[in-house]
Backbone and ligand atoms as CSV (ligand in chain L), in Angstrom:
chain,resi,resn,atom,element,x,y,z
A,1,UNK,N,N,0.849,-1.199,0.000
A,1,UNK,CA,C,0.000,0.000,0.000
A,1,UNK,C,C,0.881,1.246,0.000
A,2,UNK,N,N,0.710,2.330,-1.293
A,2,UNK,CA,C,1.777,3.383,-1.607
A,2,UNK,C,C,1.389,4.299,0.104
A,3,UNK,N,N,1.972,4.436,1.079
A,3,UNK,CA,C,2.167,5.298,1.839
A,3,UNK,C,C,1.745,6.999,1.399
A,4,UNK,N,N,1.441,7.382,0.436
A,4,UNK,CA,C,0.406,8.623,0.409
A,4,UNK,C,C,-0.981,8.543,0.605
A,5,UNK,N,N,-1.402,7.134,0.762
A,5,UNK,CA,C,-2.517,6.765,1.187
A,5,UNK,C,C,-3.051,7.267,2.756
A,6,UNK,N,N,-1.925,7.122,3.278
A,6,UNK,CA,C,-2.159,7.467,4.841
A,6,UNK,C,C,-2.676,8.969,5.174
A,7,UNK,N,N,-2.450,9.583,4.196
A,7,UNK,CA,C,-2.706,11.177,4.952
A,7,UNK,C,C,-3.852,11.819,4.306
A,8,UNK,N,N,-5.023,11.268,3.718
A,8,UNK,CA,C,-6.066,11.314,3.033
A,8,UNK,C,C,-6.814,10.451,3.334
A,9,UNK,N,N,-8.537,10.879,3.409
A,9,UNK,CA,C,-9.597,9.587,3.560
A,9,UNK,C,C,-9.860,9.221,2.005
A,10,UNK,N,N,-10.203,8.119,1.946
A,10,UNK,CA,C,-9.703,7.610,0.606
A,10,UNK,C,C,-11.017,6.412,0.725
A,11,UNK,N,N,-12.071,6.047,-0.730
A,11,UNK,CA,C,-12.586,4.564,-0.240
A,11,UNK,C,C,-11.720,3.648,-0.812
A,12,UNK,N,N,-11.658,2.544,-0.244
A,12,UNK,CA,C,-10.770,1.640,-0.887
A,12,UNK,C,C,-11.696,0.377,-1.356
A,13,UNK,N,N,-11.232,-0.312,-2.451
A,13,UNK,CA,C,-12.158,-1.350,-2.614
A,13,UNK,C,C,-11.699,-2.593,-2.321
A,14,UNK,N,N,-12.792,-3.539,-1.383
A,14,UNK,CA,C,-11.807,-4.697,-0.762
A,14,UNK,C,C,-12.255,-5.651,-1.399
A,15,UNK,N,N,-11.504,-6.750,-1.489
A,15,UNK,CA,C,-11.700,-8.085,-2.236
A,15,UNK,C,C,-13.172,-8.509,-2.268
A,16,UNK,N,N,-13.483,-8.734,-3.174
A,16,UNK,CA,C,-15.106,-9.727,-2.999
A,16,UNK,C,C,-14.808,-11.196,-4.028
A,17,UNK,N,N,-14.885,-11.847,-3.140
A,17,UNK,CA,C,-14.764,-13.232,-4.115
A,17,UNK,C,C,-16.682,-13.741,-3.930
A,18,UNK,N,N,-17.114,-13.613,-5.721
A,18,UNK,CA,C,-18.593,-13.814,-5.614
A,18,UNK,C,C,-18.625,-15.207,-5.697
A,19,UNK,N,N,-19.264,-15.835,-5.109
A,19,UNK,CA,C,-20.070,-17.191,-4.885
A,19,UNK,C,C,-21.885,-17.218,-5.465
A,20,UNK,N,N,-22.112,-18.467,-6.198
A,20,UNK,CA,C,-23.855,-18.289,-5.892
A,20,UNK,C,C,-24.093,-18.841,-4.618
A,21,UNK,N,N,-22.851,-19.161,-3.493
A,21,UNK,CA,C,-23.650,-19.309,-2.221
A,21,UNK,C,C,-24.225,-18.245,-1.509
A,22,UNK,N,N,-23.311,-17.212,-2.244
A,22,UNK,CA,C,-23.084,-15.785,-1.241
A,22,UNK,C,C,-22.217,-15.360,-0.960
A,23,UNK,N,N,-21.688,-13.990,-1.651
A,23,UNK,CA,C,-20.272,-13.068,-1.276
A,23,UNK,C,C,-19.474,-12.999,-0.283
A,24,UNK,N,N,-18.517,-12.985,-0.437
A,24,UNK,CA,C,-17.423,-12.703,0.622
A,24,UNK,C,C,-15.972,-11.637,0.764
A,25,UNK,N,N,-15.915,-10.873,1.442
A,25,UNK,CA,C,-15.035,-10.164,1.513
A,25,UNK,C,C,-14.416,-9.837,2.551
A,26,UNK,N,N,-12.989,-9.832,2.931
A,26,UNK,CA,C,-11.779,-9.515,3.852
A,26,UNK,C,C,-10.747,-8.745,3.710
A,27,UNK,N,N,-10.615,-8.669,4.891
A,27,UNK,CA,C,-9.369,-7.488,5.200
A,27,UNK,C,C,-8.377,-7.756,5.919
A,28,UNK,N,N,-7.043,-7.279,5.304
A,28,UNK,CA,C,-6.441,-7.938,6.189
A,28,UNK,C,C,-5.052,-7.041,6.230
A,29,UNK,N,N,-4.621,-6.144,8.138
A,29,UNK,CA,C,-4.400,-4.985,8.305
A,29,UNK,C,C,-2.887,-4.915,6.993
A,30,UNK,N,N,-2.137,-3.910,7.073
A,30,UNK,CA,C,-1.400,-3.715,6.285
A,30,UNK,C,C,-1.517,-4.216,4.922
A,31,UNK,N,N,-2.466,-4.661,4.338
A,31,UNK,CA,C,-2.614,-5.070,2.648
A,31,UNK,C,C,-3.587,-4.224,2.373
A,32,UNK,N,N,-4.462,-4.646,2.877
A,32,UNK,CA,C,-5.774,-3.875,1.902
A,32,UNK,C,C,-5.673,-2.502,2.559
A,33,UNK,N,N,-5.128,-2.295,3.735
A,33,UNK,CA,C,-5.516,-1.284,4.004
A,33,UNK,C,C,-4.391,-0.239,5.176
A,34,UNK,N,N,-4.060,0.680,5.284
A,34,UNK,CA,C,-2.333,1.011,5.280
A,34,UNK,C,C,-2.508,1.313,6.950
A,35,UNK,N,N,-2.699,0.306,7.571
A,35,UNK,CA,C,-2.529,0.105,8.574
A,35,UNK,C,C,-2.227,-1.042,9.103
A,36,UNK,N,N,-2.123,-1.712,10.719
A,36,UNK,CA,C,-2.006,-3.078,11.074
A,36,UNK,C,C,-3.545,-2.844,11.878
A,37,UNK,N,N,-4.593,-3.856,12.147
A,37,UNK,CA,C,-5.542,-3.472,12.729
A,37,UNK,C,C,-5.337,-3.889,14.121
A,38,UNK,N,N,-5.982,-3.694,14.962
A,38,UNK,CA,C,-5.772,-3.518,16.346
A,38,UNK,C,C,-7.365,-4.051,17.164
A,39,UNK,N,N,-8.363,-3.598,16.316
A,39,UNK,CA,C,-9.619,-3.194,17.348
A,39,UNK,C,C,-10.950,-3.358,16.099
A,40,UNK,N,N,-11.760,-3.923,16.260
A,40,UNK,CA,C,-12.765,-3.673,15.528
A,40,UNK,C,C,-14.080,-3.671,16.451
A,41,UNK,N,N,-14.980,-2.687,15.934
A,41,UNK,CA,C,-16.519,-2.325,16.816
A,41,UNK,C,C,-17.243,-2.196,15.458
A,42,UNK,N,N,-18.478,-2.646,16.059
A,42,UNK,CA,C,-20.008,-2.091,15.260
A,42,UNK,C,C,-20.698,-1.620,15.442
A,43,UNK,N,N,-21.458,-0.648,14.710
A,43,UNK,CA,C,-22.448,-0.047,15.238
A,43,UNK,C,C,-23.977,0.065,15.089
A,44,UNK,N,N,-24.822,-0.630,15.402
A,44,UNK,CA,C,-26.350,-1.224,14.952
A,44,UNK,C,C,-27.388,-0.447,15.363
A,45,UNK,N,N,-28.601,-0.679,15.523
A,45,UNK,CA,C,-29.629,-0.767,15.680
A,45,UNK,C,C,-30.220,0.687,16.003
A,46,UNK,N,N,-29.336,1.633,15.314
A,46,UNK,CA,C,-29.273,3.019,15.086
A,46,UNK,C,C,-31.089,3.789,14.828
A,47,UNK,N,N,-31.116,4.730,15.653
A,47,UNK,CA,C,-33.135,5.101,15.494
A,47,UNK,C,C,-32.670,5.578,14.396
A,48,UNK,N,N,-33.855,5.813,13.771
A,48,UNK,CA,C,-34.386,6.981,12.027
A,48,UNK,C,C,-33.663,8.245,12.766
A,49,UNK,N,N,-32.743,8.681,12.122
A,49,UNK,CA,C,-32.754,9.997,12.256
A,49,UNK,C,C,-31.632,10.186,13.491
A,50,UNK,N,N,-31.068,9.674,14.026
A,50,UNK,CA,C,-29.913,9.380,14.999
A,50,UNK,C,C,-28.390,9.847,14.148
A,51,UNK,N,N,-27.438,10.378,14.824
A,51,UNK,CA,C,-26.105,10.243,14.322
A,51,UNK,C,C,-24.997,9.907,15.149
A,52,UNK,N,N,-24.191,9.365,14.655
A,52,UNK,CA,C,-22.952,8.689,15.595
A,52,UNK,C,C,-21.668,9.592,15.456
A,53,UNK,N,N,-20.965,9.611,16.346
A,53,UNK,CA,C,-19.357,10.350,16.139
A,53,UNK,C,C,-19.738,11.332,16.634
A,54,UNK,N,N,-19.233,12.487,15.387
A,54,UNK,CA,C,-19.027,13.940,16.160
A,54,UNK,C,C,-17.717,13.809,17.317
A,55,UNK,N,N,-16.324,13.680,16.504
A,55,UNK,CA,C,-15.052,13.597,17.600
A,55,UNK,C,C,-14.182,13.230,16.296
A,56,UNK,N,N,-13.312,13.283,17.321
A,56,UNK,CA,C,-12.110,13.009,15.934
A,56,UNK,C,C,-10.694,12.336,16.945
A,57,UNK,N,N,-10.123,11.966,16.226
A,57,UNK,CA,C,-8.945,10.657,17.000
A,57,UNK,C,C,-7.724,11.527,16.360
A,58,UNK,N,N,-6.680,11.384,17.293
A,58,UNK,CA,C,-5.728,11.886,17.619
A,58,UNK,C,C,-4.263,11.153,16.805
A,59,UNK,N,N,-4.699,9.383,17.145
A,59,UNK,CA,C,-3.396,8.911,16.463
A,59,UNK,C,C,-4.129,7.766,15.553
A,60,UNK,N,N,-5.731,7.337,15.986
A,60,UNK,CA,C,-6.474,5.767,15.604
A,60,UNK,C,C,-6.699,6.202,13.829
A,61,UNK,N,N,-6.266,5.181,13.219
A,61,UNK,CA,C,-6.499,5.343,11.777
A,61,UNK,C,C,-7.925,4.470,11.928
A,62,UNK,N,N,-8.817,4.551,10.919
A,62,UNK,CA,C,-9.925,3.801,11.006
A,62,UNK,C,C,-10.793,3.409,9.406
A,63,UNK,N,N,-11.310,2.184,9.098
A,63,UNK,CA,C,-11.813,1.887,8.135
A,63,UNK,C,C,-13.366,1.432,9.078
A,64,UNK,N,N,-13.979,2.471,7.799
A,64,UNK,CA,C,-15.382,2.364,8.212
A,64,UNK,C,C,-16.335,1.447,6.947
A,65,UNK,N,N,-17.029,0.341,7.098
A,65,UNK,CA,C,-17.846,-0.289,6.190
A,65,UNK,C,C,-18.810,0.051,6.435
A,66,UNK,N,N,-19.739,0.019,5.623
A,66,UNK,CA,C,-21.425,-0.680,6.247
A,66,UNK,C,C,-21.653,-2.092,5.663
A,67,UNK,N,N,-21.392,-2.962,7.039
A,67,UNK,CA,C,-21.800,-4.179,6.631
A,67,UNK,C,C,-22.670,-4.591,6.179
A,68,UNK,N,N,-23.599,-4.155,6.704
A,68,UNK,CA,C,-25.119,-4.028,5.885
A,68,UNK,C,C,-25.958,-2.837,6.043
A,69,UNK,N,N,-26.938,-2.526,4.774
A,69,UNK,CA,C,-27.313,-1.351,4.840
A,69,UNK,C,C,-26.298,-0.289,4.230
A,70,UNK,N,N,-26.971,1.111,4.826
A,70,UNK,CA,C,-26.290,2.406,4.353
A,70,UNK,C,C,-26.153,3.339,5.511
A,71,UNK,N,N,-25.359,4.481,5.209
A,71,UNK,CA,C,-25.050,5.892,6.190
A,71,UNK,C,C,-24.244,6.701,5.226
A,72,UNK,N,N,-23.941,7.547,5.646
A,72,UNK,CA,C,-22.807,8.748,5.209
A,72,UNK,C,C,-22.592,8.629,6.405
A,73,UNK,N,N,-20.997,9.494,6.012
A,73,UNK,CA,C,-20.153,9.987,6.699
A,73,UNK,C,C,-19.273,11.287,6.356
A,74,UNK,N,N,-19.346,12.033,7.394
A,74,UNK,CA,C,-19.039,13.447,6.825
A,74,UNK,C,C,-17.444,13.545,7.618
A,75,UNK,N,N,-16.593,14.322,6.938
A,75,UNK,CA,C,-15.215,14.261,7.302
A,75,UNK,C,C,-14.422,15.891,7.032
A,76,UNK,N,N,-14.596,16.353,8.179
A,76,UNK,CA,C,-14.046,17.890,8.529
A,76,UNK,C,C,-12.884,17.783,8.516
A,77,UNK,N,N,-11.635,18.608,7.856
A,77,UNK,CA,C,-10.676,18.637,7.994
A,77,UNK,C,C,-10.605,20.050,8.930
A,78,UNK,N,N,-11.194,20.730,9.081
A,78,UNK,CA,C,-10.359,21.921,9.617
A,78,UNK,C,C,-10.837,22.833,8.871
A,79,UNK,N,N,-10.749,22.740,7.516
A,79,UNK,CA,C,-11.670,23.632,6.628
A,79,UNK,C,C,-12.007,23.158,5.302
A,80,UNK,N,N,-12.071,21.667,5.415
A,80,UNK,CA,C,-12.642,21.539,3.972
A,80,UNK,C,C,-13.520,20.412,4.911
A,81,UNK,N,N,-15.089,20.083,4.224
A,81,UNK,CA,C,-15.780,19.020,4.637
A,81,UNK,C,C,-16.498,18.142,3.384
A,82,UNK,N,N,-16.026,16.595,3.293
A,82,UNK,CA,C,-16.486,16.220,2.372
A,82,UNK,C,C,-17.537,14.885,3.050
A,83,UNK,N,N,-18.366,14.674,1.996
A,83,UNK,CA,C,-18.957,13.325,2.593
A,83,UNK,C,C,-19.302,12.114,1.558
A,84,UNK,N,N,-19.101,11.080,2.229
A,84,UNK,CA,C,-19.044,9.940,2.005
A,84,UNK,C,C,-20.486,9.197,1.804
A,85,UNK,N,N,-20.815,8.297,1.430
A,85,UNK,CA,C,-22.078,7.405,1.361
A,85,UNK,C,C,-21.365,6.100,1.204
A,86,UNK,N,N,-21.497,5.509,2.142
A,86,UNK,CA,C,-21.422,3.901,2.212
A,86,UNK,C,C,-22.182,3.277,1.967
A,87,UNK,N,N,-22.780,2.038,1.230
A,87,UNK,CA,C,-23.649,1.340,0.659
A,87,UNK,C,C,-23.744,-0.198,-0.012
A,88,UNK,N,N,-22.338,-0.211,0.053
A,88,UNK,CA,C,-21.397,-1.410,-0.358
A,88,UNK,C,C,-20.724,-2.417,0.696
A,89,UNK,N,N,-20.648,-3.440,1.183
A,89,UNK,CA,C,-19.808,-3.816,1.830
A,89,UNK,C,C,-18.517,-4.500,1.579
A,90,UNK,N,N,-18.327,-4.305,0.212
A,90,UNK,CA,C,-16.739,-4.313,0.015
A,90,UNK,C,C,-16.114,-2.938,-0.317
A,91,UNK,N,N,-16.385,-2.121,0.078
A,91,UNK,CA,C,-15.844,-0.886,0.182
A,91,UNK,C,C,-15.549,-0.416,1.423
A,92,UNK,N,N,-14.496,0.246,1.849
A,92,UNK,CA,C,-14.261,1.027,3.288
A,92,UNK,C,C,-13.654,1.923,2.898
A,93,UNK,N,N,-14.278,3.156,3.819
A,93,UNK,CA,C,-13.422,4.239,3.993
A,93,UNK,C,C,-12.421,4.130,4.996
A,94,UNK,N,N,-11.493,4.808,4.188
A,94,UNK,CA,C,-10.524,4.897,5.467
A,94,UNK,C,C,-9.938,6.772,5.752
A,95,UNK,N,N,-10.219,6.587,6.911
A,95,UNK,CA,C,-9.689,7.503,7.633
A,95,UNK,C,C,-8.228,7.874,8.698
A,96,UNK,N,N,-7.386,8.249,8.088
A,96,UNK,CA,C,-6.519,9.112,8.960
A,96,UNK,C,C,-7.034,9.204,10.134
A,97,UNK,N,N,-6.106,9.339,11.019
A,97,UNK,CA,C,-6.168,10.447,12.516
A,97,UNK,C,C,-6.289,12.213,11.785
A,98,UNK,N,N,-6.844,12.927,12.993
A,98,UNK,CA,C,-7.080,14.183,12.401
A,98,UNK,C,C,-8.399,14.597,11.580
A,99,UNK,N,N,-9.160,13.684,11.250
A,99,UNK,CA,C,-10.311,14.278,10.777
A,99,UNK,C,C,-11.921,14.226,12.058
A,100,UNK,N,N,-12.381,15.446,11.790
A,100,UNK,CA,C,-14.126,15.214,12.319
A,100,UNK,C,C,-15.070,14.328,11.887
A,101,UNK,N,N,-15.620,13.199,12.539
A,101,UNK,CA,C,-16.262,12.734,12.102
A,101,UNK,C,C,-17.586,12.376,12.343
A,102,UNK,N,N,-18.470,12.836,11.449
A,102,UNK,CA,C,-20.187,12.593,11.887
A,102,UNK,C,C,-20.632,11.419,11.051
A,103,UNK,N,N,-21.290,10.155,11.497
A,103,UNK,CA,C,-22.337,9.516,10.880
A,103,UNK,C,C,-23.682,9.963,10.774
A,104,UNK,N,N,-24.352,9.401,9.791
A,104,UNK,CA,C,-25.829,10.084,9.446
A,104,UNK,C,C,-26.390,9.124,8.530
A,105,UNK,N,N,-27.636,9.389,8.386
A,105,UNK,CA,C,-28.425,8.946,7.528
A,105,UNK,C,C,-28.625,7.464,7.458
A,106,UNK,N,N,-28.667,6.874,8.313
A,106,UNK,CA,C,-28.378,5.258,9.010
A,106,UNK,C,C,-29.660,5.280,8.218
A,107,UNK,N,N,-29.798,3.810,7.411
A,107,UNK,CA,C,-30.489,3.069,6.855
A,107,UNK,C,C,-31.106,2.394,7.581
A,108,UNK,N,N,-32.057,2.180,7.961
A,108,UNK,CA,C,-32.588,0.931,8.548
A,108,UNK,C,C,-32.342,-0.589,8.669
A,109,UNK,N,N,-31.750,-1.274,9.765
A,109,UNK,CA,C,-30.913,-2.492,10.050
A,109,UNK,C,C,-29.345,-2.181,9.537
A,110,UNK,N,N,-29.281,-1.226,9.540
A,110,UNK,CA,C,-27.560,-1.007,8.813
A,110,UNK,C,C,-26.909,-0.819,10.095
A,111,UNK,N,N,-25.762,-1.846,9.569
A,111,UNK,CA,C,-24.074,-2.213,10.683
A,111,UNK,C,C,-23.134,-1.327,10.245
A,112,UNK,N,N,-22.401,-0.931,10.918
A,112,UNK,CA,C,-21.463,0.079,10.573
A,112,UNK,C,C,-20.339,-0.212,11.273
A,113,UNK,N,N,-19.475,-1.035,10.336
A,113,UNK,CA,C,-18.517,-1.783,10.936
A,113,UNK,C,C,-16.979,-1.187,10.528
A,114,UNK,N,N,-15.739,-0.398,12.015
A,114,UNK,CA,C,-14.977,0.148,12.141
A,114,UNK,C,C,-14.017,-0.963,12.705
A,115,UNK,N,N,-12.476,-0.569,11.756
A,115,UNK,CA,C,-11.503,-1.571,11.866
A,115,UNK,C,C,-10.532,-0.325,12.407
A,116,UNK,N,N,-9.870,-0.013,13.943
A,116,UNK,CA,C,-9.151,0.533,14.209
A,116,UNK,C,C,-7.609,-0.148,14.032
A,117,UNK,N,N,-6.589,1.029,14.147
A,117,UNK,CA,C,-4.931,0.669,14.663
A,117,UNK,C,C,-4.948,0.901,16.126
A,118,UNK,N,N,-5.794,1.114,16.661
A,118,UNK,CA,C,-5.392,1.156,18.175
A,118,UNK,C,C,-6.321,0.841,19.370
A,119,UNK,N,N,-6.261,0.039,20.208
A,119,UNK,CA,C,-6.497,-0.053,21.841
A,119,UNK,C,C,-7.370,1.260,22.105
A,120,UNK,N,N,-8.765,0.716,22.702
A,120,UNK,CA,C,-9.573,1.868,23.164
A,120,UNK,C,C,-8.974,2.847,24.307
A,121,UNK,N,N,-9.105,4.120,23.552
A,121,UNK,CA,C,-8.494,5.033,24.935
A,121,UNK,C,C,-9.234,6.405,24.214
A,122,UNK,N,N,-9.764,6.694,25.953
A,122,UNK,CA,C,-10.635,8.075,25.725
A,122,UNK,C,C,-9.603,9.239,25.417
A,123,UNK,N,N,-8.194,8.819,25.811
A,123,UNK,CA,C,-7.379,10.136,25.654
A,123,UNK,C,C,-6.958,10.372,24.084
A,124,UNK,N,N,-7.187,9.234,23.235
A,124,UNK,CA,C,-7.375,9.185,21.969
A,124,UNK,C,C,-8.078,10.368,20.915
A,125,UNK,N,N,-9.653,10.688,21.945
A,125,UNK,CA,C,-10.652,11.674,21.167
A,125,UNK,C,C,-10.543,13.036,21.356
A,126,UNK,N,N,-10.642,13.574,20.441
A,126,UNK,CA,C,-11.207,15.177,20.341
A,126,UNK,C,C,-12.835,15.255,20.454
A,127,UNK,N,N,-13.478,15.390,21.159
A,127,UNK,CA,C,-14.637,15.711,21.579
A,127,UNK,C,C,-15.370,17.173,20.747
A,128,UNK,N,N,-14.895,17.828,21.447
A,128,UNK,CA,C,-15.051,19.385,21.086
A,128,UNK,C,C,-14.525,20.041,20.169
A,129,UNK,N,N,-15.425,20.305,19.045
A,129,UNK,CA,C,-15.282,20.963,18.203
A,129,UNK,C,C,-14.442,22.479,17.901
A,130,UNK,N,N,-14.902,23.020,18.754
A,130,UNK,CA,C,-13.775,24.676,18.936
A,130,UNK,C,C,-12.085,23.700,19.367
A,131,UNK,N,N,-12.467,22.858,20.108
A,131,UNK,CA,C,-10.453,22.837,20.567
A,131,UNK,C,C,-10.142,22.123,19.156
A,132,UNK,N,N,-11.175,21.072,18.610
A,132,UNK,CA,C,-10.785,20.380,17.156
A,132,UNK,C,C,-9.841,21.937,16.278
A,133,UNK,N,N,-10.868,22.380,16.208
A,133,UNK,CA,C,-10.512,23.405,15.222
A,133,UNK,C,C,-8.664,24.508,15.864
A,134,UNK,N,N,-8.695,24.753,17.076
A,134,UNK,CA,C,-7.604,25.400,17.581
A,134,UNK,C,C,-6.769,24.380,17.129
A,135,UNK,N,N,-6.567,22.907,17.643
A,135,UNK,CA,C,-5.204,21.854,16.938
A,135,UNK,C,C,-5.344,21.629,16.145
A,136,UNK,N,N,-6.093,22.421,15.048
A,136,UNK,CA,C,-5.577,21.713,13.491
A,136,UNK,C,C,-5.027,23.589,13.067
A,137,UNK,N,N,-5.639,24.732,14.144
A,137,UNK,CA,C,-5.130,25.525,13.103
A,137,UNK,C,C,-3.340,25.277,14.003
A,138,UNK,N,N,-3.466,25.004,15.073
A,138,UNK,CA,C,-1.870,25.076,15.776
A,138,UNK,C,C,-1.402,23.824,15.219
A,139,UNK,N,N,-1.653,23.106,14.069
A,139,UNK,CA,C,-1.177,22.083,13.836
A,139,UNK,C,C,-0.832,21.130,14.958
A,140,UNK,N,N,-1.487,20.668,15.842
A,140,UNK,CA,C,-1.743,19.818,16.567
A,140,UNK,C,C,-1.710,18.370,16.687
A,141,UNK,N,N,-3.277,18.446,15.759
A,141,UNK,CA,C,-3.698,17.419,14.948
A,141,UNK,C,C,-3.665,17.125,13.409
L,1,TYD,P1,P,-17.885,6.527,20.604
L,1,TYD,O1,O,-16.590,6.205,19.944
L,1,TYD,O2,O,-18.049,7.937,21.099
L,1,TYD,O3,O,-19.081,6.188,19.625
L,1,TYD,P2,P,-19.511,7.026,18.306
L,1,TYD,O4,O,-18.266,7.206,17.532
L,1,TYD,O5,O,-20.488,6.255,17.622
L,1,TYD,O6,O,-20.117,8.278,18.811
L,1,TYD,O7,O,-18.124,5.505,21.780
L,1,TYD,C1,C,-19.352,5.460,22.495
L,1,TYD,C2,C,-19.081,4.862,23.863
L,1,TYD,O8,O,-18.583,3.530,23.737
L,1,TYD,C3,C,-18.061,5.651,24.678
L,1,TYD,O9,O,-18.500,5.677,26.024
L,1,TYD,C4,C,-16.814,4.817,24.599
L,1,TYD,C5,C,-17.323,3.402,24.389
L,1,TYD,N1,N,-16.417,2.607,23.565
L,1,TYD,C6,C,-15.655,1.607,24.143
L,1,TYD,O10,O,-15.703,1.367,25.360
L,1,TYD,N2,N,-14.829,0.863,23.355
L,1,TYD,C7,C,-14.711,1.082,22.016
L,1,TYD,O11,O,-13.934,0.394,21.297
L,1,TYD,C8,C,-15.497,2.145,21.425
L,1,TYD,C9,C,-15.405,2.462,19.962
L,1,TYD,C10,C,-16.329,2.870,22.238
């Protein structure tokens, strides 16, 4: 994986080997995706109209799927904001450390499945939006 990958959210497309039993696709850290993985969580049973995140990680690189179902994902740099639509589950975004991140638009029964590089730690998050914004303009983050 070319290492300019790392400093940009990027989707990447992951293997699907099709079956008529039924698709399959894997990941596996440093190949598909320019990290080693560490941690994986999901996120389910999300109400209509609910959003997840809003924080941003300090050093955790992260690939976000939707295992099943759909969402966006919106990704603040500091001053540019772009967004994402997940819909695929051989696709992941991946995210750098340093970006804001909001989920939205949760589909109904949609998994939203995150492959971290790092060990849960609250000292990890940016919470707050105004200090987000002070360490990216003090280059911080
Ligand atoms: P959080 O990352 O804020 O969820 P989201 O990004 O969807 O807003 O985590 C929500 C809560 O779950 C928070 O109290 C921390 C806890 N948590 C863990 O204990 N371990 C984990 O791996 C994760 C991702 C969260």
């Amino acid at each position: 994986m070319n290492d300019s990958r790392l400093n940009r959210p990027i989707i990447i497309d992951l293997p699907k080997i099709c079956d008529p039993r039924g698709n399959l696709t894997f990941v596996e850290g440093g190949a598909q995706v320019p990290f080693e993985i560490r941690r994986a969580y999901w996120i389910y049973d999300v109400p209509g109209g609910e959003s997840r995140g809003s924080h941003a990680h300090i050093s955790s690189h992260s690939l976000i799927v939707a295992a099943s179902g759909s969402f966006d994902v919106e990704l603040d740099d500091g001053q540019q904001v772009s967004r994402f639509s997940l819909n695929r589950s051989y696709k992941g975004l991946y995210v750098p450390p340093g970006y804001w991140r909001t989920l939205d638009n949760f589909s109904s029964g949609s998994v939203c499945m995150v492959l971290t590089s790092t060990d849960f730690s609250e000292a990890d998050y940016v919470r707050d939006y105004d200090l987000f914004l002070k360490m990216k303009a003090d280059h911080a983050l």
